[in-house]
N, CA, C and O atoms as a GROMACS GRO file, in nm:
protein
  440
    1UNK      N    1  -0.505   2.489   0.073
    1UNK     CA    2  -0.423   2.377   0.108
    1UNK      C    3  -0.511   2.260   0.150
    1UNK      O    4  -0.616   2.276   0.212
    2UNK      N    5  -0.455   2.120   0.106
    2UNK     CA    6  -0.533   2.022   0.192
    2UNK      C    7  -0.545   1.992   0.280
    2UNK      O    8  -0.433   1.985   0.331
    3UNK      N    9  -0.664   1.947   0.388
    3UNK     CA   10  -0.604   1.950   0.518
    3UNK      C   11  -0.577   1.839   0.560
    3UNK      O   12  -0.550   1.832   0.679
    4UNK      N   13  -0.572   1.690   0.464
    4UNK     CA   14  -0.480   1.617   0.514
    4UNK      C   15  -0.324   1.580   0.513
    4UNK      O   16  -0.346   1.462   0.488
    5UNK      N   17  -0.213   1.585   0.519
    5UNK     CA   18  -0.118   1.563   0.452
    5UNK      C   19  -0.137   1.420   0.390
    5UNK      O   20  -0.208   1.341   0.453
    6UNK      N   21  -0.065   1.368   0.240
    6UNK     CA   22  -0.113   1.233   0.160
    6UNK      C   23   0.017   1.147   0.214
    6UNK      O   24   0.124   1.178   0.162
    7UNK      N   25   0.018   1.083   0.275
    7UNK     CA   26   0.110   0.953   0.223
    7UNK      C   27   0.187   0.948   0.130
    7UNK      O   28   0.118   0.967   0.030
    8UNK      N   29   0.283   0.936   0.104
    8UNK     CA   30   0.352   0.906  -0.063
    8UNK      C   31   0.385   0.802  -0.057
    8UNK      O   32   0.431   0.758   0.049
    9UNK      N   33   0.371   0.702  -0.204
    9UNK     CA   34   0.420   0.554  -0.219
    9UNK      C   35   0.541   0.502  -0.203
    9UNK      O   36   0.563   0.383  -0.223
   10UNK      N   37   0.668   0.619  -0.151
   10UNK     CA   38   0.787   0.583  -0.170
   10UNK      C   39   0.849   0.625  -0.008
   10UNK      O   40   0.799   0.725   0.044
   11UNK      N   41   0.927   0.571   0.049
   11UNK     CA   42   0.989   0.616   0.161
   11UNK      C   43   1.107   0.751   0.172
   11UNK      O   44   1.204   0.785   0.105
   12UNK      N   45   1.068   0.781   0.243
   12UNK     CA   46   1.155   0.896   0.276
   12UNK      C   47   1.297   0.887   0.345
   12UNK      O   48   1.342   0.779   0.383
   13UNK      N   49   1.356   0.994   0.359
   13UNK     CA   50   1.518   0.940   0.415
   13UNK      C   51   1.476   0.837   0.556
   13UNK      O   52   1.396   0.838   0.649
   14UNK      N   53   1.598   0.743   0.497
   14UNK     CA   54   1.626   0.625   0.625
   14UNK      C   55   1.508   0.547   0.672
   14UNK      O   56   1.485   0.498   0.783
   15UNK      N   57   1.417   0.547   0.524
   15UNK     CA   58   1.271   0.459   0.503
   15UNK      C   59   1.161   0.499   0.563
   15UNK      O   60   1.061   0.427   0.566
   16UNK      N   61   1.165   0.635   0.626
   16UNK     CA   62   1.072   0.657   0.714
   16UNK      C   63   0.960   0.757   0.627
   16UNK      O   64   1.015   0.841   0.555
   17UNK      N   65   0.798   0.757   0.627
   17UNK     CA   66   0.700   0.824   0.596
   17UNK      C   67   0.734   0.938   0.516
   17UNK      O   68   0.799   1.031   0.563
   18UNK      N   69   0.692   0.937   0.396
   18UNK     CA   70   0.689   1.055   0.339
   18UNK      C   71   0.556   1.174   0.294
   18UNK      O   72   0.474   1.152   0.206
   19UNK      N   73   0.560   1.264   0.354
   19UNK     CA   74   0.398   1.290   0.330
   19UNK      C   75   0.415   1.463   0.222
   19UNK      O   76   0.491   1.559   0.230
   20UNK      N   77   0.322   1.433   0.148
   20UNK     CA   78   0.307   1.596   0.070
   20UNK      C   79   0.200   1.671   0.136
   20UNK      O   80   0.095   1.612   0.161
   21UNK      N   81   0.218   1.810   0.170
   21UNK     CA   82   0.106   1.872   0.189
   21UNK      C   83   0.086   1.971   0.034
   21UNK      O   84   0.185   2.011  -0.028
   22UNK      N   85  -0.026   1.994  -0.002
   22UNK     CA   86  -0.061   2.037  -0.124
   22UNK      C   87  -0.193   2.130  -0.125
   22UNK      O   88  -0.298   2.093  -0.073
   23UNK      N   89  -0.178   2.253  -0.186
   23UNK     CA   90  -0.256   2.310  -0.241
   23UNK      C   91  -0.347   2.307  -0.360
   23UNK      O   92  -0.427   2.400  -0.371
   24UNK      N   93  -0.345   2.202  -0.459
   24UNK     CA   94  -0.349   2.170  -0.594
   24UNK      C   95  -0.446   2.008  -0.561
   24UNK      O   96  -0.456   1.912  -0.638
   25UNK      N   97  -0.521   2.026  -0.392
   25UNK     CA   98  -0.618   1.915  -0.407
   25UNK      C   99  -0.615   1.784  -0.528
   25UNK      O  100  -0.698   1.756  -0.614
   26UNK      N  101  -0.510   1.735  -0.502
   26UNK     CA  102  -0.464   1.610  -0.610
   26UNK      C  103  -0.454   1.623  -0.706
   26UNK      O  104  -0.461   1.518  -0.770
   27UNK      N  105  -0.426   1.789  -0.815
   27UNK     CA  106  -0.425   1.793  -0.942
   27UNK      C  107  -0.273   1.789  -0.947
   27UNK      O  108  -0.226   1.717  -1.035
   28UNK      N  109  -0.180   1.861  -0.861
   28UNK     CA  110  -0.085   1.898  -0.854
   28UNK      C  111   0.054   1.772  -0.908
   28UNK      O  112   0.036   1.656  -0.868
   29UNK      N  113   0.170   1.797  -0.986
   29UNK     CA  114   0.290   1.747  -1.064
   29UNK      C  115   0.290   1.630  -0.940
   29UNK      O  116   0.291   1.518  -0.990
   30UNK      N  117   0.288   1.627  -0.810
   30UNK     CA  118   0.384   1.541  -0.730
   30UNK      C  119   0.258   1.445  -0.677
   30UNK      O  120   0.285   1.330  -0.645
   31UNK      N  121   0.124   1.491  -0.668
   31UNK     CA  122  -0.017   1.415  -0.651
   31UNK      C  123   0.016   1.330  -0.803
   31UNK      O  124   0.028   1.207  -0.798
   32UNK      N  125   0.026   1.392  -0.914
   32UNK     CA  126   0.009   1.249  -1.022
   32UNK      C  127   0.121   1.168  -1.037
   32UNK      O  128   0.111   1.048  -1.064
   33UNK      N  129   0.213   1.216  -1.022
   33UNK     CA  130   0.337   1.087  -1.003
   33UNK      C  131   0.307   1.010  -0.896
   33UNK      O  132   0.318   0.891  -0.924
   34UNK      N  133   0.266   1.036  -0.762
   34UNK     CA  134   0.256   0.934  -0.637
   34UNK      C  135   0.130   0.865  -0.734
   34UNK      O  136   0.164   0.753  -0.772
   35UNK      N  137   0.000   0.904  -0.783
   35UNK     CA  138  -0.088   0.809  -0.823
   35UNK      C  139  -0.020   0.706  -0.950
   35UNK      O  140  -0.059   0.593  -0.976
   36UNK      N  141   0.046   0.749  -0.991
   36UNK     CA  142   0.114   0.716  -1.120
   36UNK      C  143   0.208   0.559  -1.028
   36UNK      O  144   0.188   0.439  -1.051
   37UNK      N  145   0.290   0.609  -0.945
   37UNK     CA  146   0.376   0.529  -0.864
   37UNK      C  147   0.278   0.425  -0.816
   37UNK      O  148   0.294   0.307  -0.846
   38UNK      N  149   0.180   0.464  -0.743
   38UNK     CA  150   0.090   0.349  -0.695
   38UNK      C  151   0.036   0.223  -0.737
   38UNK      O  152   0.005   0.122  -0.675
   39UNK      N  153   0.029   0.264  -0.898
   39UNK     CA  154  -0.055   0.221  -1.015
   39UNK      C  155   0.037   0.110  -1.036
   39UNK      O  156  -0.001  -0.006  -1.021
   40UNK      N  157   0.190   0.149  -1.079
   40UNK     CA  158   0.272   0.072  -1.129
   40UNK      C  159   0.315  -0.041  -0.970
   40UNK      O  160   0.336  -0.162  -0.977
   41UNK      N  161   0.318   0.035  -0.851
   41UNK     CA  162   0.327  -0.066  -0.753
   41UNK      C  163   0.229  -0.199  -0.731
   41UNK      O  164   0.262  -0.313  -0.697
   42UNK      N  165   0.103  -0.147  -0.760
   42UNK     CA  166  -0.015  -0.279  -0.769
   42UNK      C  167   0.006  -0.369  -0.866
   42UNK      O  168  -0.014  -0.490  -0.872
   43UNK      N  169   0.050  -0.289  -0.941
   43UNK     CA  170   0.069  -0.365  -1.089
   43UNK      C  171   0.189  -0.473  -1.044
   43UNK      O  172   0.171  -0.594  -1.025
   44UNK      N  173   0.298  -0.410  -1.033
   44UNK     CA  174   0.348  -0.540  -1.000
   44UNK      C  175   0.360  -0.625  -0.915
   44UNK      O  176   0.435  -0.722  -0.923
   45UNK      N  177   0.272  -0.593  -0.805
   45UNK     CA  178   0.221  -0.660  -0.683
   45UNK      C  179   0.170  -0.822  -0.734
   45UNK      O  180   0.219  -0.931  -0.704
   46UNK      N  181   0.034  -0.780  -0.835
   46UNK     CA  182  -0.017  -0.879  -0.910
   46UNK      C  183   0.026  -0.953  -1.007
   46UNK      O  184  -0.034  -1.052  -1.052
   47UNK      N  185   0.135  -0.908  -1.044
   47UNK     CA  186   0.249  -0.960  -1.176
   47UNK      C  187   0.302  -1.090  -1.062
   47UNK      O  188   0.297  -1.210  -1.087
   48UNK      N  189   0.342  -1.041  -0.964
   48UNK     CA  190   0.431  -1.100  -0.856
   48UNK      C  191   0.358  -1.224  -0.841
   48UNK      O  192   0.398  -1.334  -0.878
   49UNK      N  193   0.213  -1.189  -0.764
   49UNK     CA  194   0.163  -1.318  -0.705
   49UNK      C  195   0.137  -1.418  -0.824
   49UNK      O  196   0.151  -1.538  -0.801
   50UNK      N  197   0.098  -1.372  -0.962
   50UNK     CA  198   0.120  -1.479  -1.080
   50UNK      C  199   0.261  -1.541  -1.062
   50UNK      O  200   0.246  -1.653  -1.014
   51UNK      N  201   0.379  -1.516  -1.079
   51UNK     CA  202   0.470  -1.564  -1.082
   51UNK      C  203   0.474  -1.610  -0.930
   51UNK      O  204   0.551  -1.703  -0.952
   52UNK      N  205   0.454  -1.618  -0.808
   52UNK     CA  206   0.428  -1.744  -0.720
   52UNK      C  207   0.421  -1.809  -0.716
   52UNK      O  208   0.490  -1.899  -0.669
   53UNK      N  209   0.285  -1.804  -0.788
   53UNK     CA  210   0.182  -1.950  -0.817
   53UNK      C  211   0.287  -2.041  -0.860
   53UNK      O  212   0.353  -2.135  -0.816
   54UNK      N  213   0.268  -1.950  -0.996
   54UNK     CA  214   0.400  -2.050  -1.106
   54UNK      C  215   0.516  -2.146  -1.001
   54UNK      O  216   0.517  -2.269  -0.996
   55UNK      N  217   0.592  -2.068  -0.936
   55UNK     CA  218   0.700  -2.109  -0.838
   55UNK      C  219   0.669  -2.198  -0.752
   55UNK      O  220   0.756  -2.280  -0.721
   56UNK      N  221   0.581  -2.203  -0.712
   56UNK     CA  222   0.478  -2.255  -0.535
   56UNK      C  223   0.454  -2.362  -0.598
   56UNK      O  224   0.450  -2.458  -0.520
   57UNK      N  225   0.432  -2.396  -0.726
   57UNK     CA  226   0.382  -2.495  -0.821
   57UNK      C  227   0.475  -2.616  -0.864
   57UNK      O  228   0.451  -2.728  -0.908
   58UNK      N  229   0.618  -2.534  -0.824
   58UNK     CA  230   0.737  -2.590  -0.936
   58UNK      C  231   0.804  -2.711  -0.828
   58UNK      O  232   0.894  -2.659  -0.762
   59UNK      N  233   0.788  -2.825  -0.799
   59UNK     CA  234   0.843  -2.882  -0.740
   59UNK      C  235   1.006  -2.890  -0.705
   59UNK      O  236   1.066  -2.940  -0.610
   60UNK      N  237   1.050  -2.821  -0.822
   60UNK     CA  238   1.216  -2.849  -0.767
   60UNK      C  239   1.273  -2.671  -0.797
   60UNK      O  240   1.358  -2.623  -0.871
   61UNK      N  241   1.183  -2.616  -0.704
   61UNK     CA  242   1.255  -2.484  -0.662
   61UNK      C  243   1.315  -2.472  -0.537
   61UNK      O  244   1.241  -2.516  -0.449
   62UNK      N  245   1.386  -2.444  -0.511
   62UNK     CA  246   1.504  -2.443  -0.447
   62UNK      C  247   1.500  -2.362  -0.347
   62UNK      O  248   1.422  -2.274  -0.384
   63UNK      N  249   1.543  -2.332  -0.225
   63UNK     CA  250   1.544  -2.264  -0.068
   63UNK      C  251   1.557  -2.091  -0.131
   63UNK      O  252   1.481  -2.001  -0.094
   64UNK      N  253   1.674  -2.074  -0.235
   64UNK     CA  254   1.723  -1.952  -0.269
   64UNK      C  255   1.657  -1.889  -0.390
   64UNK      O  256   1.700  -1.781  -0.428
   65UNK      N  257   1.564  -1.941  -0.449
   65UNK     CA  258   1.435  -1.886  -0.527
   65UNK      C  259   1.323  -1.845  -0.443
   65UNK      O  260   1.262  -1.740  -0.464
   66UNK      N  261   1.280  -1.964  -0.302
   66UNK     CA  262   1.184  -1.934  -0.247
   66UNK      C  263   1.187  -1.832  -0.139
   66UNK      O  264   1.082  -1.793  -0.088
   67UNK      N  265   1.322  -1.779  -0.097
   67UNK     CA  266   1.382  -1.674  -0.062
   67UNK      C  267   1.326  -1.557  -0.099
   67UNK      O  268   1.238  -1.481  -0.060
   68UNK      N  269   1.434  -1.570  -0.218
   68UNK     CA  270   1.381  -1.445  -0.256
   68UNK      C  271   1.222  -1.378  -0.331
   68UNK      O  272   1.157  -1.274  -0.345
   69UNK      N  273   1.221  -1.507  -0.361
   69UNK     CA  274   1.018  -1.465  -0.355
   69UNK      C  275   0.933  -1.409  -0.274
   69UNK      O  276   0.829  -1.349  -0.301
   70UNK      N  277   1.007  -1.444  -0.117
   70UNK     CA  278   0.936  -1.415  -0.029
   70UNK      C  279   0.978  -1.258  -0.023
   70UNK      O  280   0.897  -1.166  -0.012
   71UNK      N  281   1.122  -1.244  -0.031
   71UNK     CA  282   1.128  -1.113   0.007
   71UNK      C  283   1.071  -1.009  -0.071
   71UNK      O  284   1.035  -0.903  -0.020
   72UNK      N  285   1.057  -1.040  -0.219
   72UNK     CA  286   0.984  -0.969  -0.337
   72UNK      C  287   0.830  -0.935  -0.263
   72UNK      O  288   0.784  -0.823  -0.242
   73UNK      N  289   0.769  -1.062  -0.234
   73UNK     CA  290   0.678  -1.069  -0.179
   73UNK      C  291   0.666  -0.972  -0.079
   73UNK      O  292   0.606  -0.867  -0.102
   74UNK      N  293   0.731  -1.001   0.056
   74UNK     CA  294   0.668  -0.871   0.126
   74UNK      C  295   0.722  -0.731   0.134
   74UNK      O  296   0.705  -0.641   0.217
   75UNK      N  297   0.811  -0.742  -0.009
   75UNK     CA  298   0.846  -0.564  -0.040
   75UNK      C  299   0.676  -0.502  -0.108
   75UNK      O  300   0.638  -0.387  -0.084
   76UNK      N  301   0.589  -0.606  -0.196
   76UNK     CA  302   0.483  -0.553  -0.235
   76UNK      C  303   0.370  -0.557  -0.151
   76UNK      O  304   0.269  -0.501  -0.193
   77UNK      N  305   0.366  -0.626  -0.010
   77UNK     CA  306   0.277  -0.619   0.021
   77UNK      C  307   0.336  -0.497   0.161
   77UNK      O  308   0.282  -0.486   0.271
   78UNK      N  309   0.434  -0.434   0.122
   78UNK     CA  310   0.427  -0.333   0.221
   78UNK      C  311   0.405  -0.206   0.125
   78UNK      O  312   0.381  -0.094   0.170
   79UNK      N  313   0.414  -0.232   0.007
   79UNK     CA  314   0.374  -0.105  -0.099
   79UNK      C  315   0.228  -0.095  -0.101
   79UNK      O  316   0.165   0.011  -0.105
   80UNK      N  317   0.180  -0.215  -0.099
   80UNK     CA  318  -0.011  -0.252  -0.064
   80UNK      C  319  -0.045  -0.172   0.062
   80UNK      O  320  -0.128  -0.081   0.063
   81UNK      N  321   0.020  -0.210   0.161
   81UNK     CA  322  -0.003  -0.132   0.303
   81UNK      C  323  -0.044  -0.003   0.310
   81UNK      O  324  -0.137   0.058   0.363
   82UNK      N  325   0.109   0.039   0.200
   82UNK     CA  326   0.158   0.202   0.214
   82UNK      C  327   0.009   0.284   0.117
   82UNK      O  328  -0.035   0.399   0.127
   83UNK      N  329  -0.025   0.200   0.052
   83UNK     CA  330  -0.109   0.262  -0.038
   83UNK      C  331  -0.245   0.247   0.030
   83UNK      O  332  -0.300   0.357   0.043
   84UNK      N  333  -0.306   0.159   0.072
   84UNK     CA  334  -0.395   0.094   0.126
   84UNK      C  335  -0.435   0.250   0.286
   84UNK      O  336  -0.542   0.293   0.329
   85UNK      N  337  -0.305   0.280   0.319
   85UNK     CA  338  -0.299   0.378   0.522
   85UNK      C  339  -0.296   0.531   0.403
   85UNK      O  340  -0.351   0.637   0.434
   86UNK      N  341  -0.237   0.515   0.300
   86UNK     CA  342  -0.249   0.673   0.212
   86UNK      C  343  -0.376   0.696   0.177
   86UNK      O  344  -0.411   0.813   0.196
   87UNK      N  345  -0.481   0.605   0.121
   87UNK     CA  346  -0.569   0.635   0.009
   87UNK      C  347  -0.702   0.639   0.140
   87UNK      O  348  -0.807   0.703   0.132
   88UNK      N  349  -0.657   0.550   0.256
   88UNK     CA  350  -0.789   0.562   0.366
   88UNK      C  351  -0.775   0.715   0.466
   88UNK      O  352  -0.861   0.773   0.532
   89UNK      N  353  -0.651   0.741   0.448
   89UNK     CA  354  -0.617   0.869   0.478
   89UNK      C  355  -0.709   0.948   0.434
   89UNK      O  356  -0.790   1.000   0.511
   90UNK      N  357  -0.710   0.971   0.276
   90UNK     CA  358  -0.784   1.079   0.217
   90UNK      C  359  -0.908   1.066   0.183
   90UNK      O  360  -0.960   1.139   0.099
   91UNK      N  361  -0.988   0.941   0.264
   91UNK     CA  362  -1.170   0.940   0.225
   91UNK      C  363  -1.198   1.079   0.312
   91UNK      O  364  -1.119   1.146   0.379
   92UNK      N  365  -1.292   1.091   0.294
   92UNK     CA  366  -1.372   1.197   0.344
   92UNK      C  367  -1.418   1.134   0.454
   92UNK      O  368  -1.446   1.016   0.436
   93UNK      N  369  -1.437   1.185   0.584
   93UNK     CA  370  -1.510   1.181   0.690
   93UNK      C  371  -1.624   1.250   0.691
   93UNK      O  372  -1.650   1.365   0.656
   94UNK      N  373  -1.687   1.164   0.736
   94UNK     CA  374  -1.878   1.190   0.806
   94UNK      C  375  -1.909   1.251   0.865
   94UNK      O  376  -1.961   1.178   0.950
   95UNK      N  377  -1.923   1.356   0.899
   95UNK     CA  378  -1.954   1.463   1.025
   95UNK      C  379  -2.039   1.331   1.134
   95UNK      O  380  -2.138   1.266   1.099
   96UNK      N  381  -1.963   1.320   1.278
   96UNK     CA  382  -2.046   1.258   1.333
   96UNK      C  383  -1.966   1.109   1.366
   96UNK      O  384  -1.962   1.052   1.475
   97UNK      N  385  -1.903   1.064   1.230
   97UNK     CA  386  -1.858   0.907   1.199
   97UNK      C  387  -1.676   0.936   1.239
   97UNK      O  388  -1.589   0.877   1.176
   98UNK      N  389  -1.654   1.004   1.316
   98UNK     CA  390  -1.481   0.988   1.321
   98UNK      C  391  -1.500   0.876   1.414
   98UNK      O  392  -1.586   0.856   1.499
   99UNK      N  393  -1.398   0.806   1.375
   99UNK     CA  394  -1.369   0.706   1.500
   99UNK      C  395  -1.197   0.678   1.491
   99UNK      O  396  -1.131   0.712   1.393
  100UNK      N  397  -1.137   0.610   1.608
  100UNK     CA  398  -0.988   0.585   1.627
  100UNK      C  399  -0.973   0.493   1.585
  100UNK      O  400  -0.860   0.448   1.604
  101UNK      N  401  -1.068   0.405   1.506
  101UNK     CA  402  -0.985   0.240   1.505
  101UNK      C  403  -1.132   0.205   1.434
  101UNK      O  404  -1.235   0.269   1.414
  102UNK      N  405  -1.076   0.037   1.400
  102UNK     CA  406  -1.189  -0.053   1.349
  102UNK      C  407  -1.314  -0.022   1.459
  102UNK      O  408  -1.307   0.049   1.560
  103UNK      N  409  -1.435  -0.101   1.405
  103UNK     CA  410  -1.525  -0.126   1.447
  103UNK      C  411  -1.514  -0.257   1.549
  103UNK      O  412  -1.420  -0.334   1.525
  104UNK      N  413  -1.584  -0.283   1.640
  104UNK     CA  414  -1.528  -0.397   1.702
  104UNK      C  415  -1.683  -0.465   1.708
  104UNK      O  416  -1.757  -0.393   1.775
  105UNK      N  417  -1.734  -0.556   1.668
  105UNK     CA  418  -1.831  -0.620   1.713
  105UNK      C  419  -1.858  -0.744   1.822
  105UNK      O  420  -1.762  -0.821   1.829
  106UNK      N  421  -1.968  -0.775   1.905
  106UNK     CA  422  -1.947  -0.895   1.985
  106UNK      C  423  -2.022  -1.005   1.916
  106UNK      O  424  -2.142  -1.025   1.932
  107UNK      N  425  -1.939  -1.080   1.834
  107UNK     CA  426  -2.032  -1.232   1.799
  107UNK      C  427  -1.952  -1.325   1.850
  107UNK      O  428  -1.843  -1.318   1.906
  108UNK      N  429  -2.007  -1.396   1.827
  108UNK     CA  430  -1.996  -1.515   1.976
  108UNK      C  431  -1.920  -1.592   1.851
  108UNK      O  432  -1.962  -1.597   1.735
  109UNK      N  433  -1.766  -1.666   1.916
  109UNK     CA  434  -1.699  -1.768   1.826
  109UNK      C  435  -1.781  -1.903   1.844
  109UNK      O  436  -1.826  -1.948   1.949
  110UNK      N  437  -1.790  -1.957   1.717
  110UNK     CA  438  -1.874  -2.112   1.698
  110UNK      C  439  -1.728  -2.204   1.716
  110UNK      O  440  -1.732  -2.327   1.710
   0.00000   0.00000   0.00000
């Protein structure tokens, strides 16, 4: 079995986390559909922000286009998220390198 559980690209009942645990180390029917799902989510992530531009561009677009752009908008950038907290899930750790959080450095603001 793996010992992380994966993330899946799609929400679970009442939108909340869906995770697979798996024996089949990512070869497994429900590991290639979530990669499969992911693929097509980026994809139209980037389809999306082309058609922005286009919009962001268009001087006489209207409150209820730019609406719903937005909301298109951050339905993909929470599919980005979801994929982004799944896929950092499953790097491999460093013997030594676990840590709880970012790195924090002290540089001085200019």
């Amino acid at each position: 079995m793996s010992a992380q559980p994966r993330l899946l690209p799609w929400p679970g009942p009442a939108g909340k986390p869906c995770y697979l645990v798996s024996d089949a180390d990512g070869e497994g029917y429900l590991s290639r559909l979530a990669d499969e799902m992911e693929a097509v989510q980026l994809q139209m992530g980037a389809e999306l922000i082309g058609h922005a531009r286009l919009l962001l561009r268009d001087r006489k677009a209207d409150a209820r286009e730019l609406r719903y752009l937005s909301n298109r908008l951050i339905e993909a950038l929470q599919d980005a998220l979801r994929i982004a907290e799944s896929r950092g899930g499953r790097l491999p750790v460093a013997d030594g390198c676990e840590s709880d959080g970012p790195t924090q450095t002290n540089e001085a603001a200019e």
